[in-house]
TORKOL-4160 file (C-alpha; in steps of 0.2 Angstrom, whole numbers, padded with zeros to 4 digits, m for minus):
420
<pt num="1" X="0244" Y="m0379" Z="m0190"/>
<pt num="2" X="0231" Y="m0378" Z="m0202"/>
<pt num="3" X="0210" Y="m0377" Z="m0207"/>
<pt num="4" X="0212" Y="m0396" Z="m0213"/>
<pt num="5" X="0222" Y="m0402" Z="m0197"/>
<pt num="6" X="0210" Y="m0393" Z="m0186"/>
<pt num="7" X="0195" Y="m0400" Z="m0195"/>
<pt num="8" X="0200" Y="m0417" Z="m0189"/>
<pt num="9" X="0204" Y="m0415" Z="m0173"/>
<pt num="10" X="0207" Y="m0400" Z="m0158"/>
<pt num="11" X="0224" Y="m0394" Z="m0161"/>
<pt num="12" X="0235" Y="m0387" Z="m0147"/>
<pt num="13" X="0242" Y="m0370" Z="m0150"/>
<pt num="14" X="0258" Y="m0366" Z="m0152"/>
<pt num="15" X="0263" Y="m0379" Z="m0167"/>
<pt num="16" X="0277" Y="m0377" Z="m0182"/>
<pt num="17" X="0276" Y="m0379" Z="m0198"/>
<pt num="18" X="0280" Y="m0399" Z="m0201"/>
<pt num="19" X="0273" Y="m0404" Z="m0183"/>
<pt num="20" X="0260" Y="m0415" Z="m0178"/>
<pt num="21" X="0255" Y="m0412" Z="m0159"/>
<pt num="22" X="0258" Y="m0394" Z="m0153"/>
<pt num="23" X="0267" Y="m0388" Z="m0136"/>
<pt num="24" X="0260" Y="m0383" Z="m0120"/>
<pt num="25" X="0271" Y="m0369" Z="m0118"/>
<pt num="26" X="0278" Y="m0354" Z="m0131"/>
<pt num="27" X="0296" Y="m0356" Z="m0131"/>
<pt num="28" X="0298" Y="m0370" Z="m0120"/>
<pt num="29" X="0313" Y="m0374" Z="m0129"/>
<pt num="30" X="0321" Y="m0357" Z="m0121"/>
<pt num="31" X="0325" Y="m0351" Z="m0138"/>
<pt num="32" X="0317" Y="m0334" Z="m0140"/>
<pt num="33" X="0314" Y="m0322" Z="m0159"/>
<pt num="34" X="0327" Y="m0311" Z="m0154"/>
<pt num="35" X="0345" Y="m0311" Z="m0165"/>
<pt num="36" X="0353" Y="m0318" Z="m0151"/>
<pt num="37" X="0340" Y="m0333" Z="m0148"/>
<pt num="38" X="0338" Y="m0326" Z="m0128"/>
<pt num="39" X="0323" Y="m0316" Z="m0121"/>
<pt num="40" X="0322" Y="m0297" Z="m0119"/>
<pt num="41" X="0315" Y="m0289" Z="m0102"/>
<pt num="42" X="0311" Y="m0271" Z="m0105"/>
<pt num="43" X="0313" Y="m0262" Z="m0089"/>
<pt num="44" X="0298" Y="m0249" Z="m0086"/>
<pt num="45" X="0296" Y="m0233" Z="m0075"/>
<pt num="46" X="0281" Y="m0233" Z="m0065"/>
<pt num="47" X="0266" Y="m0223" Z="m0072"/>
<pt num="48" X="0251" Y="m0220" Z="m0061"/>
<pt num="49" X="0236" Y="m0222" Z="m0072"/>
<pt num="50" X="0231" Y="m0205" Z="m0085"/>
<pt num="51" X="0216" Y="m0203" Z="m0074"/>
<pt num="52" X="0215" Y="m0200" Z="m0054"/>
<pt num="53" X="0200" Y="m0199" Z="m0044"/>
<pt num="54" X="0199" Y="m0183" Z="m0035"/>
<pt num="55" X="0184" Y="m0174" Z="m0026"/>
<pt num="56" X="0176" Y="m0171" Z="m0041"/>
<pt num="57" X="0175" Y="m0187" Z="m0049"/>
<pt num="58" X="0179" Y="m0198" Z="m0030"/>
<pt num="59" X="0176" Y="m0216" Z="m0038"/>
<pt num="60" X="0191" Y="m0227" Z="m0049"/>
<pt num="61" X="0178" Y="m0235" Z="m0060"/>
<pt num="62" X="0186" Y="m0252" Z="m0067"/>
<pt num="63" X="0180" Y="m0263" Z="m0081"/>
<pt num="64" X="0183" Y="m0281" Z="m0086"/>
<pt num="65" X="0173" Y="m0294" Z="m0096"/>
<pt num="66" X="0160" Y="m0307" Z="m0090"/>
<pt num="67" X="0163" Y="m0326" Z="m0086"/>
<pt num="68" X="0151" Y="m0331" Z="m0099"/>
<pt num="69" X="0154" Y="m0317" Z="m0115"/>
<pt num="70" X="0167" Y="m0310" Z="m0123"/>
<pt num="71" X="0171" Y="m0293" Z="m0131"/>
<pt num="72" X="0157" Y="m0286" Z="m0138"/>
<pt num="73" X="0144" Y="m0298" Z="m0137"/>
<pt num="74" X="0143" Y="m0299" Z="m0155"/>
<pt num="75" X="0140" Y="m0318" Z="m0155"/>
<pt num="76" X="0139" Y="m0322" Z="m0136"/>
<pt num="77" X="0126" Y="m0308" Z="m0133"/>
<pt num="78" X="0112" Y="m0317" Z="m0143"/>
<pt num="79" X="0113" Y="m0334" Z="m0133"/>
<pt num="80" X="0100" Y="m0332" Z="m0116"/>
<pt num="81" X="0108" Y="m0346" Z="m0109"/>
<pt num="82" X="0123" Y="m0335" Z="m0107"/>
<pt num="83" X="0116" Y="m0323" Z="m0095"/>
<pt num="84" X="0110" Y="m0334" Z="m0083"/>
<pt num="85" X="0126" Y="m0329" Z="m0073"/>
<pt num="86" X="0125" Y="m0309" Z="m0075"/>
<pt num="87" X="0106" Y="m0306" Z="m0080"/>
<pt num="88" X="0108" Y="m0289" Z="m0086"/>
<pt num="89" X="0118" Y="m0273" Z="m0084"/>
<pt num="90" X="0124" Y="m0266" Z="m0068"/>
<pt num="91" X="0138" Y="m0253" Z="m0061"/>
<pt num="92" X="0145" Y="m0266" Z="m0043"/>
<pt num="93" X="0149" Y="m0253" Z="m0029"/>
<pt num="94" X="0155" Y="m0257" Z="m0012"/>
<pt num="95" X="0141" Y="m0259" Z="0002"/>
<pt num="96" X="0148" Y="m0246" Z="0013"/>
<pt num="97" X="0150" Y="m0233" Z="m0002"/>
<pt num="98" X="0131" Y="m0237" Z="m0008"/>
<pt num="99" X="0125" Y="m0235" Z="0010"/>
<pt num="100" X="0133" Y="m0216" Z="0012"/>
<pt num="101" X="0125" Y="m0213" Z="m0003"/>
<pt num="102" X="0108" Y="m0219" Z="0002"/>
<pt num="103" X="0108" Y="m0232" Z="m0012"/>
<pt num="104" X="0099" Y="m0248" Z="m0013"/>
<pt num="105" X="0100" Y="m0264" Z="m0023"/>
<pt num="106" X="0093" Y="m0262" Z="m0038"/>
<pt num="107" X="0092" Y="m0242" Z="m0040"/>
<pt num="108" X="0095" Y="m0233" Z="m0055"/>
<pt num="109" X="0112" Y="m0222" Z="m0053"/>
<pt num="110" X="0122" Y="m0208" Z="m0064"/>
<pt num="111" X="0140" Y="m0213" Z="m0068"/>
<pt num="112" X="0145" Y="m0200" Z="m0076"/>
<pt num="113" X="0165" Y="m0195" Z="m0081"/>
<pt num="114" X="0173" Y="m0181" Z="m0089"/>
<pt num="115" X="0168" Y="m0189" Z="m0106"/>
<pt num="116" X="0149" Y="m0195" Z="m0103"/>
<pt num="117" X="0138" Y="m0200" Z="m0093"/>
<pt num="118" X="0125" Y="m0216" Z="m0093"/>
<pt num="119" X="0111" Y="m0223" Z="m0083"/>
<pt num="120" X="0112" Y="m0238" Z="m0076"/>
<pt num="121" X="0107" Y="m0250" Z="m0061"/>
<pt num="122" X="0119" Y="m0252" Z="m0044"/>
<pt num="123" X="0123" Y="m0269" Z="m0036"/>
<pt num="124" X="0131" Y="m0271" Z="m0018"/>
<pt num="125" X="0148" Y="m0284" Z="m0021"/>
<pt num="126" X="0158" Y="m0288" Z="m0006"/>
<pt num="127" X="0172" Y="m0289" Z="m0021"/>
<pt num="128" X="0174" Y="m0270" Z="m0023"/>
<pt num="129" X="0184" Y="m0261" Z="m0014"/>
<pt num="130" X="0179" Y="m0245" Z="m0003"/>
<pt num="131" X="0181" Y="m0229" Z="m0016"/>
<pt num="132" X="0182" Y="m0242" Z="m0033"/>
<pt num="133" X="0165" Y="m0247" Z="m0043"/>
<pt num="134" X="0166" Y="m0260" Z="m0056"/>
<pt num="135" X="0158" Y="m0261" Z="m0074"/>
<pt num="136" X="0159" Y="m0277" Z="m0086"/>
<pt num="137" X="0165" Y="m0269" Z="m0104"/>
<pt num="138" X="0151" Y="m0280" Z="m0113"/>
<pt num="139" X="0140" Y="m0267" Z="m0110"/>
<pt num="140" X="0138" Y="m0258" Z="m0124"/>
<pt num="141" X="0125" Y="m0247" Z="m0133"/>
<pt num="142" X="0116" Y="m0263" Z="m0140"/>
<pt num="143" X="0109" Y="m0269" Z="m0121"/>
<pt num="144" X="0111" Y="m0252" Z="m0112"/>
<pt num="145" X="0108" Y="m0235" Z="m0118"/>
<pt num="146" X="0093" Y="m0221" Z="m0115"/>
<pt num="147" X="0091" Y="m0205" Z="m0117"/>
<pt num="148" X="0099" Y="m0187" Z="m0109"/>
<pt num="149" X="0091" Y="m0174" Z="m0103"/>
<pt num="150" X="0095" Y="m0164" Z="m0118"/>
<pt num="151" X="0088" Y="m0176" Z="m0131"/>
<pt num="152" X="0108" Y="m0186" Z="m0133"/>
<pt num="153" X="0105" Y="m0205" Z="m0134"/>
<pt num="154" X="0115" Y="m0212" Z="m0120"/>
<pt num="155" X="0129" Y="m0225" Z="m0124"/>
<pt num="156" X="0136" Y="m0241" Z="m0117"/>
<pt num="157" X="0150" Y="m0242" Z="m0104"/>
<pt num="158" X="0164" Y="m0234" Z="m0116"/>
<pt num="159" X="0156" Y="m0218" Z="m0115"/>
<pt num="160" X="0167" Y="m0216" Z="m0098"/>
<pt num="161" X="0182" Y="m0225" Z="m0102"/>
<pt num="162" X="0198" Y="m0212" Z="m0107"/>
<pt num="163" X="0207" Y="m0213" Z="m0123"/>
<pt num="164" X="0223" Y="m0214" Z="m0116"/>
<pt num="165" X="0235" Y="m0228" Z="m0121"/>
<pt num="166" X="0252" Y="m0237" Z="m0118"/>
<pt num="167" X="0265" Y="m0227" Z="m0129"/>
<pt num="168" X="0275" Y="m0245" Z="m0128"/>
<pt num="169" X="0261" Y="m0255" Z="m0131"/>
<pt num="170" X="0248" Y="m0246" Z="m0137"/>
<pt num="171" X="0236" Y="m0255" Z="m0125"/>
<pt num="172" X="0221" Y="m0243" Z="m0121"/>
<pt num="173" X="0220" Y="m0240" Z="m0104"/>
<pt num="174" X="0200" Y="m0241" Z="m0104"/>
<pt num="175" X="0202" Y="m0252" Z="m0088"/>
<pt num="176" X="0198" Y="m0236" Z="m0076"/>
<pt num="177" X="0194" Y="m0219" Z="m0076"/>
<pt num="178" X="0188" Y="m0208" Z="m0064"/>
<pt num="179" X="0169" Y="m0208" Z="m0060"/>
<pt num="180" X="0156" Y="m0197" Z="m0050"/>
<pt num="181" X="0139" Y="m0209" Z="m0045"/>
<pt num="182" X="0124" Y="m0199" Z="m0039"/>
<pt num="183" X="0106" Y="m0208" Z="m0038"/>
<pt num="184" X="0097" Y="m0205" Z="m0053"/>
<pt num="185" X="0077" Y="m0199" Z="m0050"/>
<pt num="186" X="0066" Y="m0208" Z="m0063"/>
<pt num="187" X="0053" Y="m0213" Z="m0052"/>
<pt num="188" X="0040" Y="m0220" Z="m0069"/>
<pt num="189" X="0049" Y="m0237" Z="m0073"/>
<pt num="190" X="0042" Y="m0251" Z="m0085"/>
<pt num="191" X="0049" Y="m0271" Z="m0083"/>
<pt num="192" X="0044" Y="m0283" Z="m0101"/>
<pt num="193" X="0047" Y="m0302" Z="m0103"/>
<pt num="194" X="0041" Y="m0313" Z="m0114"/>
<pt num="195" X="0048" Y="m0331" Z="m0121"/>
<pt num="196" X="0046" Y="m0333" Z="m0140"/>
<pt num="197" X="0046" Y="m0345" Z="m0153"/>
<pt num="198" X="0063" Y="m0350" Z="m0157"/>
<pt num="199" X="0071" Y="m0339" Z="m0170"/>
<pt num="200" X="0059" Y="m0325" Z="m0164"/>
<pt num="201" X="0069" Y="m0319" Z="m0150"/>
<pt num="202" X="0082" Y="m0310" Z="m0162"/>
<pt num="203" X="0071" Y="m0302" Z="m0173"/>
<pt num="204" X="0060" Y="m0294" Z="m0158"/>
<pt num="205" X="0077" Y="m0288" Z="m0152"/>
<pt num="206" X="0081" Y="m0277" Z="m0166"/>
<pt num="207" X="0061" Y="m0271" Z="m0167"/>
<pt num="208" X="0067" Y="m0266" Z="m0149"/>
<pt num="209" X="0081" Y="m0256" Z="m0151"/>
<pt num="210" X="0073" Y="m0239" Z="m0157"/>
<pt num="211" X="0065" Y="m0240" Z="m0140"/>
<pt num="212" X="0082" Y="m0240" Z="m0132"/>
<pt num="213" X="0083" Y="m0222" Z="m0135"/>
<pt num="214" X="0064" Y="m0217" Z="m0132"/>
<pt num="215" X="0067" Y="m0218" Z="m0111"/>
<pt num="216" X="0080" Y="m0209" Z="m0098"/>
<pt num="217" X="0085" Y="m0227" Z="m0095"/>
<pt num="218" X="0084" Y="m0243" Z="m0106"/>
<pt num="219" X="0091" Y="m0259" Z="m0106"/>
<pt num="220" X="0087" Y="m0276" Z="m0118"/>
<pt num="221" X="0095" Y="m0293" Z="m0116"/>
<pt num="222" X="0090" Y="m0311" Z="m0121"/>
<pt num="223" X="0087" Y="m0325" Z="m0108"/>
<pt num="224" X="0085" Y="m0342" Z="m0107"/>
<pt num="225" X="0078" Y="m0357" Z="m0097"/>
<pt num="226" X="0094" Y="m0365" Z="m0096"/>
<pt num="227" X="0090" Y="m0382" Z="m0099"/>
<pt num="228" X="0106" Y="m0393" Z="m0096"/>
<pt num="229" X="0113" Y="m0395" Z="m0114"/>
<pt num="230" X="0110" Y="m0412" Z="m0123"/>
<pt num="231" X="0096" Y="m0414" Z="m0112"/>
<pt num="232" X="0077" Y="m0418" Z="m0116"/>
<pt num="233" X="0069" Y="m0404" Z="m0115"/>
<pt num="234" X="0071" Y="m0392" Z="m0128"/>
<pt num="235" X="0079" Y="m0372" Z="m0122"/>
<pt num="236" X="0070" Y="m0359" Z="m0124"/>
<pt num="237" X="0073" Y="m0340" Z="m0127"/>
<pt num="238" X="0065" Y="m0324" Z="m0121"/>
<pt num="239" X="0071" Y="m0307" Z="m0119"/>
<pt num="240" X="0069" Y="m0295" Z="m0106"/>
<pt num="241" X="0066" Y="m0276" Z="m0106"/>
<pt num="242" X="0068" Y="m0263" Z="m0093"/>
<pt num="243" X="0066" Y="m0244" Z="m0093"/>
<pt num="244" X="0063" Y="m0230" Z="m0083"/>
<pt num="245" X="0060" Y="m0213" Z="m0087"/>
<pt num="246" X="0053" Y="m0197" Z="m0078"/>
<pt num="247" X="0036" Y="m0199" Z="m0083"/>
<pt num="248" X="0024" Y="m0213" Z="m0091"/>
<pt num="249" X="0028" Y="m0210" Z="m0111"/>
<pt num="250" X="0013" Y="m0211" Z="m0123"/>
<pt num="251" X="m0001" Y="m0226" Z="m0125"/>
<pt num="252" X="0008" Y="m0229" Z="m0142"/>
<pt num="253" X="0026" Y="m0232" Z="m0137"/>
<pt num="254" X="0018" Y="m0245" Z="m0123"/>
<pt num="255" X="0007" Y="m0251" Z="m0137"/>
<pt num="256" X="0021" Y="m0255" Z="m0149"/>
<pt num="257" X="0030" Y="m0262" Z="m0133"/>
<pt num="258" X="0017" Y="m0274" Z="m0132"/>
<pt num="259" X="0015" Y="m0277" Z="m0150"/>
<pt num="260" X="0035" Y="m0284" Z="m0150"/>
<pt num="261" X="0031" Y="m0295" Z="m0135"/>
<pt num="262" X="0017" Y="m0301" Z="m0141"/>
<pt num="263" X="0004" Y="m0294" Z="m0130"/>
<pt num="264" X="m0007" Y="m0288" Z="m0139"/>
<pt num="265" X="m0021" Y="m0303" Z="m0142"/>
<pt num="266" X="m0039" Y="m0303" Z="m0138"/>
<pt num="267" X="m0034" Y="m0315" Z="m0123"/>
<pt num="268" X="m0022" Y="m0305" Z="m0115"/>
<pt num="269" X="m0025" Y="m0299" Z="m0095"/>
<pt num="270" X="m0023" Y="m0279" Z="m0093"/>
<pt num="271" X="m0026" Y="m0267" Z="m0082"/>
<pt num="272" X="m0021" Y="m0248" Z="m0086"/>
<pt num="273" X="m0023" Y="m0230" Z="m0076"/>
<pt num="274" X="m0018" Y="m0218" Z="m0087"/>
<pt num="275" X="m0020" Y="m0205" Z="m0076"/>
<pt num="276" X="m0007" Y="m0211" Z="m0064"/>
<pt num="277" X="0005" Y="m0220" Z="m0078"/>
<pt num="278" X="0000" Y="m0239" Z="m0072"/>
<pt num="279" X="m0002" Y="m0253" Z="m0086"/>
<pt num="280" X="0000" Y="m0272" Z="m0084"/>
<pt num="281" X="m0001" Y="m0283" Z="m0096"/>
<pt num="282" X="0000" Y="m0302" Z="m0093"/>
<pt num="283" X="m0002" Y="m0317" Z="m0106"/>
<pt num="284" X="m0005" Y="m0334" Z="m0098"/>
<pt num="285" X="m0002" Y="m0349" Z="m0110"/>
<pt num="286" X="m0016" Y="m0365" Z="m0105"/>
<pt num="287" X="m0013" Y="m0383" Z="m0108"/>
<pt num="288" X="m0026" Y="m0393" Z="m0104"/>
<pt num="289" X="m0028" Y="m0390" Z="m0088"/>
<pt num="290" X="m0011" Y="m0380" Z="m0083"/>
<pt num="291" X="m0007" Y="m0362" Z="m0088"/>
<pt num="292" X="0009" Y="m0356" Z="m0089"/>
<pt num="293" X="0013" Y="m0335" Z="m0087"/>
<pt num="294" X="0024" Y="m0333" Z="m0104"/>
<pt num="295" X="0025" Y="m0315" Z="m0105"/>
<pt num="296" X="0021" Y="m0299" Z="m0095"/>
<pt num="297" X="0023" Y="m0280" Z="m0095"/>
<pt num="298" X="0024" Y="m0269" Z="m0080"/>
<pt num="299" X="0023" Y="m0252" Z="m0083"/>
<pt num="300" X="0022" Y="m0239" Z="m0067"/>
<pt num="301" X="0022" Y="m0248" Z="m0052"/>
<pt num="302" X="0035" Y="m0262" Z="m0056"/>
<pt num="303" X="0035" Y="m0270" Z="m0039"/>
<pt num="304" X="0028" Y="m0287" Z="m0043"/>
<pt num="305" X="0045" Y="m0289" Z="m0053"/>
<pt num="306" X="0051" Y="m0299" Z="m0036"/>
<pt num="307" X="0040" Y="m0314" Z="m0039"/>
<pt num="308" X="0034" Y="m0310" Z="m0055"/>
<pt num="309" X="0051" Y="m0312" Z="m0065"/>
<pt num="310" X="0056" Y="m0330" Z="m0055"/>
<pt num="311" X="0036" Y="m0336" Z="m0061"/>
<pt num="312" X="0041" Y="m0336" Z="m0079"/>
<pt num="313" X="0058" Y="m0337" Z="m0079"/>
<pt num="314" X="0058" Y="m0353" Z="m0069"/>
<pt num="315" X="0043" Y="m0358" Z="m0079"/>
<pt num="316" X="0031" Y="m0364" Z="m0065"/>
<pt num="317" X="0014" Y="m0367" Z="m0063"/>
<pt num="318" X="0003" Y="m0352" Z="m0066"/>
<pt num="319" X="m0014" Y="m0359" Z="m0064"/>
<pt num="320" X="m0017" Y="m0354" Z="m0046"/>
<pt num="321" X="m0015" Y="m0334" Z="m0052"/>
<pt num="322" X="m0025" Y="m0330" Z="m0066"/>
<pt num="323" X="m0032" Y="m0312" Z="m0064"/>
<pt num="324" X="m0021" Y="m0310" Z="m0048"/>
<pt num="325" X="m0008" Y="m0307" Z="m0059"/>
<pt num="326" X="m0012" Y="m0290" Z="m0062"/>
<pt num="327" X="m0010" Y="m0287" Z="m0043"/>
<pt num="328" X="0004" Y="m0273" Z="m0039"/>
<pt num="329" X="0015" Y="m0276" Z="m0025"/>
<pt num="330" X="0032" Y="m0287" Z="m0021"/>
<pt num="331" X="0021" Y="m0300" Z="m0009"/>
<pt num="332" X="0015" Y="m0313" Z="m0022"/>
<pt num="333" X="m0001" Y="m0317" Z="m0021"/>
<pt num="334" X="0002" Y="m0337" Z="m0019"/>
<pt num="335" X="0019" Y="m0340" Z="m0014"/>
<pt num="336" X="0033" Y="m0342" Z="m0027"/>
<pt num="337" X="0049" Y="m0351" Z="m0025"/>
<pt num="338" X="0064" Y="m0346" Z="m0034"/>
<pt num="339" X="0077" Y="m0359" Z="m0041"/>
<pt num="340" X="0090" Y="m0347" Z="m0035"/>
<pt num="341" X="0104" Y="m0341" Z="m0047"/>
<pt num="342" X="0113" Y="m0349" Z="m0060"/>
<pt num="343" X="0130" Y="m0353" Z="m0058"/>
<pt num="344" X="0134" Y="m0367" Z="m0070"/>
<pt num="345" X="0128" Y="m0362" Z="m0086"/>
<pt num="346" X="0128" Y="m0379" Z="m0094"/>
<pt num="347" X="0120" Y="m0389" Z="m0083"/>
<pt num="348" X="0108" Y="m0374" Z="m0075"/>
<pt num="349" X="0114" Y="m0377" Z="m0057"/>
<pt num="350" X="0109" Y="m0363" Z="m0046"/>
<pt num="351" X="0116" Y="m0358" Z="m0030"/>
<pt num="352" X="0103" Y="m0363" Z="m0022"/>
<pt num="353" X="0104" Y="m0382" Z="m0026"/>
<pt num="354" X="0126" Y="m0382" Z="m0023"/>
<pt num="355" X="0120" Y="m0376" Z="m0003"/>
<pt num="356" X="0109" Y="m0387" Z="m0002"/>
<pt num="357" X="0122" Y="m0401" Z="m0007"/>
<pt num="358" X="0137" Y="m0393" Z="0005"/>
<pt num="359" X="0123" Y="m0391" Z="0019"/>
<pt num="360" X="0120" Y="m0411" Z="0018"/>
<pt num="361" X="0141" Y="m0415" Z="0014"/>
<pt num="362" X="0143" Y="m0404" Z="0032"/>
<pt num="363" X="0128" Y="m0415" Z="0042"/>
<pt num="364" X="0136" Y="m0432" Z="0033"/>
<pt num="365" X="0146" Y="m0445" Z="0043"/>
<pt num="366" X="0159" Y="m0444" Z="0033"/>
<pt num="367" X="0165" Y="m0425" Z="0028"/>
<pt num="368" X="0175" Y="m0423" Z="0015"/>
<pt num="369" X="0192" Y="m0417" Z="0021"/>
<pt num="370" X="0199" Y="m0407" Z="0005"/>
<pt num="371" X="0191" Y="m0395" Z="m0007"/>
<pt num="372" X="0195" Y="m0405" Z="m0020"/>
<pt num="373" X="0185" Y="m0421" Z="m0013"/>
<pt num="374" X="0171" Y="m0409" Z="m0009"/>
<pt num="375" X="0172" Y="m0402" Z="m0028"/>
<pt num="376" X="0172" Y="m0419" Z="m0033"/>
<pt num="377" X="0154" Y="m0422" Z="m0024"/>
<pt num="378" X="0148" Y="m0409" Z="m0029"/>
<pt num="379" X="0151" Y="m0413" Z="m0048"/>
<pt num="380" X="0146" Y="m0432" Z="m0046"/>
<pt num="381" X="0130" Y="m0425" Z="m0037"/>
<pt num="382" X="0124" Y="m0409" Z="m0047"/>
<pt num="383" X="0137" Y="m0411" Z="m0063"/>
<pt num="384" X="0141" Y="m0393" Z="m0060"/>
<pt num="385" X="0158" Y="m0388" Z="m0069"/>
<pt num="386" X="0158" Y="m0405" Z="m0079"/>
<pt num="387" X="0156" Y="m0398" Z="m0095"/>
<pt num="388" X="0164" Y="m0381" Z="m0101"/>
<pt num="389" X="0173" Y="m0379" Z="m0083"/>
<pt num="390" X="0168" Y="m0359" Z="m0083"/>
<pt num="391" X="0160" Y="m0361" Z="m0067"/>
<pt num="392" X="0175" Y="m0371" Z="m0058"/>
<pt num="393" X="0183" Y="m0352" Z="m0049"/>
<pt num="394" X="0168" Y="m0350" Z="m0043"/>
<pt num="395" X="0163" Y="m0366" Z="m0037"/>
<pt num="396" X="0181" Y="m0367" Z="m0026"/>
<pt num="397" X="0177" Y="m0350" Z="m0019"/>
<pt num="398" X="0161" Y="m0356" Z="m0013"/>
<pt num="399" X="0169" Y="m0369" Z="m0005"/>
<pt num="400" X="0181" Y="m0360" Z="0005"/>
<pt num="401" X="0166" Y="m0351" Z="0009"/>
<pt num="402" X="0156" Y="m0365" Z="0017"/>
<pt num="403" X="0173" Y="m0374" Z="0024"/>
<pt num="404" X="0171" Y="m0370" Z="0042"/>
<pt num="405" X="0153" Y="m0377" Z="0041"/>
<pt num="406" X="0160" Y="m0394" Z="0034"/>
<pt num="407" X="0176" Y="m0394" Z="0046"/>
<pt num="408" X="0163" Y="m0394" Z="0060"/>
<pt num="409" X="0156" Y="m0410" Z="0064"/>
<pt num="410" X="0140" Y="m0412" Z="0068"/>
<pt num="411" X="0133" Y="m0411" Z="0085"/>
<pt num="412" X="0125" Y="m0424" Z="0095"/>
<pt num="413" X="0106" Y="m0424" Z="0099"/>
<pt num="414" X="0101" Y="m0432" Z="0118"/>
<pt num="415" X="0084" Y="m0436" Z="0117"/>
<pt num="416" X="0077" Y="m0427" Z="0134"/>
<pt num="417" X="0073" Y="m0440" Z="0142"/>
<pt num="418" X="0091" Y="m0444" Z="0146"/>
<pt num="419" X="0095" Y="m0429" Z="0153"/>
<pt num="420" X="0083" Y="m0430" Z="0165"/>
C-alpha cells in the first residue's frame, strides 16, 4: 500500500508489499508473526477495575465517543452538521437514579470524583443502568469548562477519569471511575445562538473561549442546518452558547457576548432589567417581506429556549413574532413546530419524519414482514442511512422498537350505520 495507490483508488487495508487488492481479514491465511507461524492466547487473571463506587462516590461513570466525532474533536468538532445527533454536552443517568435525586431533564449537575469536579447538564437514557451514568470522552475543555468556586477553571470530561492503566497493555482505563452527582444551584443562566457567514463561525469560537472560564458553567459548540449534502441549498453554520452562573455577571461580559454574535447593531430588539439580571437580545433578518430570527441571546430567564432554539435552528418563518420575541416564558407566543431530532446526519432526517413513515408502513395494506424490508422503505422513502451508513444501528433499533405496531394489522372501521 502506498500514497500513490490510494490516490487512485480506495484501498482495503490489510495489503503486502507487491499486492494489488487487500484482504478483508488480518491473517486470514492462519499464519500469525510469531516464530512458530501460530497465534498466541495470553491467558489473564480477572482484575475488577482500579476504581469501585462505594457510598462516597455511589455512581460507575463510563465514557465512550459519539456516533458522529472522534477523539478530540480536533477536526469533527468544527463541522455543525455533526452535532445534529448530540447537540451539546451532557452526563446520561438513569430515570429512576435522576428521580431520587429530584433531577430534571436539562438541569445543571456536579460530577465530581476524587480527581475533579465539572458542571455539566443531565439527560434521562433508558440505555443506562441503575447506579451507572454515561459521559461521551469528546467533551473536552474546548466545548465545556467554567469556573470553580475558588477561582479554578473547570476542565472537560478527563478531569474525572483515573490514570490507571493495563500493565500488559498499557490501555488507560479512562472508561470508568467512580463519581458522586449532586444538583448544581446556578439559578442565573444565559442561552446565545446565532448563524454566521460562512467561515465566521470558527473565528467567533475562539473570540468565545475566554468566556468559557468567566461563568460557574459554560459550554460552546457549532451547529448546522443540516442540509442534505449535494443538495441545493447551501449549509449553514452557527454556534451555540450556554452558561449559568450564580449571579448575572457585568453589562460588559454580556456586551462582548453580544458583540461575538453579532448583536450589537442599531436594528437589534432588546429588552434588559438590570436589577433582576434579565436581557434579551434578538436579530431578525427581512427579505422582502419574510423575516427570518438569525440570532438571539437570553440572559436570566431562559425559558423561551423551548421554542425559541427550534425557530432558528429549523429556520422558519419569523415574521409573525417581531417584538414578541422578547416575550419570556416556554409557551411560544404563535405556535412553533419542531422538525424533530436529527438522526441521519447526511440527509437531515429527523425522528420525527422516520415515525411518521413507520406509522403509515403499520396502516399499509401490505406490511412489510422483515426488518430488513422495512429498512429498505425507509431508505427508498426518506434516503436515511444511504450515504455514510452511521445512522443504520440506530435506524434498526427503532425498528425493533415500532415492530409490534407494524406486526398488527390494521383494524376494520364499520360505518355505524351497519351496526344498527
Amino acid at each position: 500500500m502506498s500514497y500513490a495507490l490510494l490516490e487512485q483508488a480506495p484501498l482495503q487495508w490489510p495489503m503486502r508489499e507487491g499486492e494489488t487488492a487487500g484482504k478483508i481479514r488480518l491473517y486470514e491465511d492462519g499464519i500469525f508473526p510469531t516464530p512458530d507461524g501460530r497465534a498466541n492466547f495470553v491467558s489473564t487473571v480477572y482484575r475488577p477495575v482500579a476504581e469501585a463506587r462505594e457510598s462516597r462516590f455511589p455512581f460507575s461513570l463510563t465514557t465512550g465517543r459519539l456516533r458522529d466525532q472522534w477523539h478530540g474533536m480536533s477536526r469533527t468538532g468544527t463541522l455543525g452538521r455533526l452535532f445534529g445527533h448530540v447537540a451539546e454536552p451532557s452526563v446520561q443517568m438513569n430515570m429512576q437514579d435522576m428521580a431520587r435525586r429530584l433531577l430534571m431533564e436539562g438541569d445543571l449537575v456536579h460530577v465530581t470524583s476524587r480527581r475533579g469536579s465539572i458542571v455539566v447538564p443531565v439527560q434521562a437514557s433508558p440505555e443506562v443502568a441503575v447506579s451507572q451514568a454515561f459521559m461521551a470522552m469528546h467533551w473536552g475543555s474546548e466545548y465545556l469548562s467554567g469556573l470553580s468556586s475558588t477561582g479554578q477553571p473547570l476542565a472537560g470530561v478527563n478531569a474525572l477519569t483515573t490514570s490507571a492503566y493495563c500493565p500488559s497493555s498499557k490501555q488507560p482505563e479512562l472508561k470508568h471511575a467512580a463519581v458522586k452527582i449532586l444538583k448544581a444551584e446556578l439559578p442565573w443562566s444565559l442561552l446565545a445562538m446565532a448563524w454566521f457567514d460562512e467561515g465566521d463561525a470558527l473565528q467567533a469560537r475562539e473570540q468565545l473561549k475566554p468566556l468559557l472560564t468567566s461563568f460557574a458553567f459554560a459550554s460552546c459548540v457549532p451547529f448546522s442546518n443540516n442540509t442534505p449534502l449535494a443538495g441545493p441549498q447551501p449549509e449553514r453554520s452557527g454556534l451555540l452558547f450556554r452558561a449559568a452562573a450564580p449571579e448575572a455577571p457585568g453589562d460588559e461580559t454580556l456586551a462582548l457576548l453580544e458583540k461575538i454574535f453579532g448583536l450589537d447593531g442599531a436594528d437589534i430588539l432588546r429588552y434588559a432589567d438590570r436589577r433582576k439580571g434579565q436581557r434579551r437580545t434578538i436579530r431578525l433578518t427581512r427579505t422582502r417581506e419574510e423575516a427570518e430570527l438569525t440570532g438571539f441571546v437570553l440572559a436570566g430567564d431562559t425559558s423561551a429556549q423551548v421554542w425559541i432554539t427550534t425557530l432558528l435552528r429549523d429556520e422558519l418563518p419569523a415574521q409573525a413574532y417581531g417584538r414578541l420575541l422578547l416575550l419570556p416564558g416556554a409557551k411560544a407566543p404563535v405556535a412553533v413546530q419542531s422538525r424533530g431530532r436529527v438522526v441521519c446526519s447526511c440527509l437531515n432526517v429527523t425522528d420525527t419524519a422516520i415515525d411518521h413513515h413507520l406509522r403509515l408502513l403499520a396502516q399499509g395494506a401490505a406490511v412489510p414482514q422483515t426488518d430488513e424490508a422495512r429498512l429498505a422503505s425507509l431508505q427508498d422513502a426518506l434516503k436515511c442511512g444511504t450515504s455514510c451508513g452511521s445512522c443504520i444501528p440506530e435506524l434498526k433499533r427503532r425498528l425493533r422498537a415500532a415492530r409490534s405496531d407494524l406486526a398488527t394489522p390494521p383494524r376494520s372501521v364499520i360505518p355505524i350505520r351497519q351496526l344498527a
